[in-house]
RODO-2510 file (C-alpha; in nm, 4 decimals, decimal comma):
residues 86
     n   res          X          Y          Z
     1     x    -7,9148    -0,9554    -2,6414
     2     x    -8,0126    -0,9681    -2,2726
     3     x    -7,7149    -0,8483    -2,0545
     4     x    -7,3807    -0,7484    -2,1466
     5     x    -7,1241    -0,8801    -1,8994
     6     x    -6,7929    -0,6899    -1,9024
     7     x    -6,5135    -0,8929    -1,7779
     8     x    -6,1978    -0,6870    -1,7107
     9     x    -6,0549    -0,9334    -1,3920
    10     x    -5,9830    -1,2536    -1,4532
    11     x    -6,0290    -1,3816    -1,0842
    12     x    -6,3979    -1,2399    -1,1248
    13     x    -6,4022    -1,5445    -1,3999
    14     x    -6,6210    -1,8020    -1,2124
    15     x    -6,8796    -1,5590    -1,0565
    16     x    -6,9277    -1,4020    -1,4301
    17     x    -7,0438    -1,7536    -1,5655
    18     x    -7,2329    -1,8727    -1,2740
    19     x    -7,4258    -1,5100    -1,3819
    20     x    -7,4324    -1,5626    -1,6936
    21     x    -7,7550    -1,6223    -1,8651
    22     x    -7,8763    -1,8153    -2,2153
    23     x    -7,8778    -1,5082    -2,4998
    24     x    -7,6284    -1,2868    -2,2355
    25     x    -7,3403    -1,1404    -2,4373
    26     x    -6,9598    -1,1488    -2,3006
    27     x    -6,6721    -0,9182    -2,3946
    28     x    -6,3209    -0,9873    -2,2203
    29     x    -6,1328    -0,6219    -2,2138
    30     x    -5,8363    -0,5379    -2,0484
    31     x    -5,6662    -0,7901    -1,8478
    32     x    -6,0066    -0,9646    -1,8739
    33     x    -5,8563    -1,1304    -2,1754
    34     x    -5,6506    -1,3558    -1,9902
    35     x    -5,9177    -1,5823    -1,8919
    36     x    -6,0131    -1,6355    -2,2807
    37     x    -5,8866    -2,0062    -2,2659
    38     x    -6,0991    -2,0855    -1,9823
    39     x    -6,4214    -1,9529    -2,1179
    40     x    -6,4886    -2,1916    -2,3906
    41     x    -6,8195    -2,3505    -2,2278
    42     x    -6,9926    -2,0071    -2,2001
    43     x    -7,3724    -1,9960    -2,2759
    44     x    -7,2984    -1,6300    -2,3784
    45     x    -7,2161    -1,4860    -2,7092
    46     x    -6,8401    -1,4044    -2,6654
    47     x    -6,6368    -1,1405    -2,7598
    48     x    -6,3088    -1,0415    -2,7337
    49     x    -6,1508    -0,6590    -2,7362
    50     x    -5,8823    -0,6684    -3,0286
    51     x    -5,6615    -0,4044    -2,9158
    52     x    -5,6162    -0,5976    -2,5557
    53     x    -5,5925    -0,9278    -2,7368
    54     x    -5,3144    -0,7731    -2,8898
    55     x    -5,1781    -0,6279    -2,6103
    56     x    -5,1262    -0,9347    -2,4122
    57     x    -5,0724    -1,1531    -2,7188
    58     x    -5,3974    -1,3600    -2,6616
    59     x    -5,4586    -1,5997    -2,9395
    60     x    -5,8886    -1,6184    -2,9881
    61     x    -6,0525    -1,9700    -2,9976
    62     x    -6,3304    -1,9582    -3,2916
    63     x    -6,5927    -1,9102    -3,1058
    64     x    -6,5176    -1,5647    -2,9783
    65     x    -6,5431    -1,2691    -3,1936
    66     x    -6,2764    -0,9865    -3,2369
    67     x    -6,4264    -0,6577    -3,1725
    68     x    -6,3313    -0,2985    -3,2518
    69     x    -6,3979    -0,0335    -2,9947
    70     x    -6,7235     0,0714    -3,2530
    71     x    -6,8235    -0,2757    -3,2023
    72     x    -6,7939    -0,2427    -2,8217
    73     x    -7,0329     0,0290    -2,8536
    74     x    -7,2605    -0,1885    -3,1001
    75     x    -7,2412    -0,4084    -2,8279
    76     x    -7,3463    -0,2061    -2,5498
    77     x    -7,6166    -0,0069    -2,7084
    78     x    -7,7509    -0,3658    -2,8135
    79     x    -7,8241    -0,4691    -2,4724
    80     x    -8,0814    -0,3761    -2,1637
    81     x    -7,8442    -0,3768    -1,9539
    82     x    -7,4136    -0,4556    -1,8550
    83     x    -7,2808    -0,5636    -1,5788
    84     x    -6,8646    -0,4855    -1,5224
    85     x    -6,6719    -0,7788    -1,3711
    86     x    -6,3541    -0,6064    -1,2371
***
């Protein structure tokens, strides 16, 4: 994984994809979620913070993956480098 783009805003939704680049990872925490049923075009790998999902009573499309905070971490040390969109 290139780049691990941390979307926490869902206004910051449109300049995250425009940013987003082929083999770029994406992880919607925190209110972040919200935008989940706009981000189904993504070129990223997608993935989706469980306990928020749950906390705003997101339903997740297939193509995103639930992730634990230890997965989060996973995640993070997997990549270069993240960027936060807040």
């Amino acid at each position: 994984m290139a780049v691990l783009h941390l979307l926490s805003n869902p206004d910051a939704l449109a300049s995250c994809l425009a940013a987003v680049a082929e083999g770029d990872s994406l992880l919607l925490i925190g209110d972040g979620v919200l935008a989940l049923p706009l981000v189904a075009s993504s070129k990223a790998r997608l993935g989706v913070l469980r306990d928020d999902a749950v906390q705003r009573g997101t339903q997740l499309p297939e193509a995103a993956e639930e992730l634990s905070y230890a997965d989060f971490v996973s995640w993070a040390v997997a990549c270069r480098s993240s960027v936060t969109w807040s």
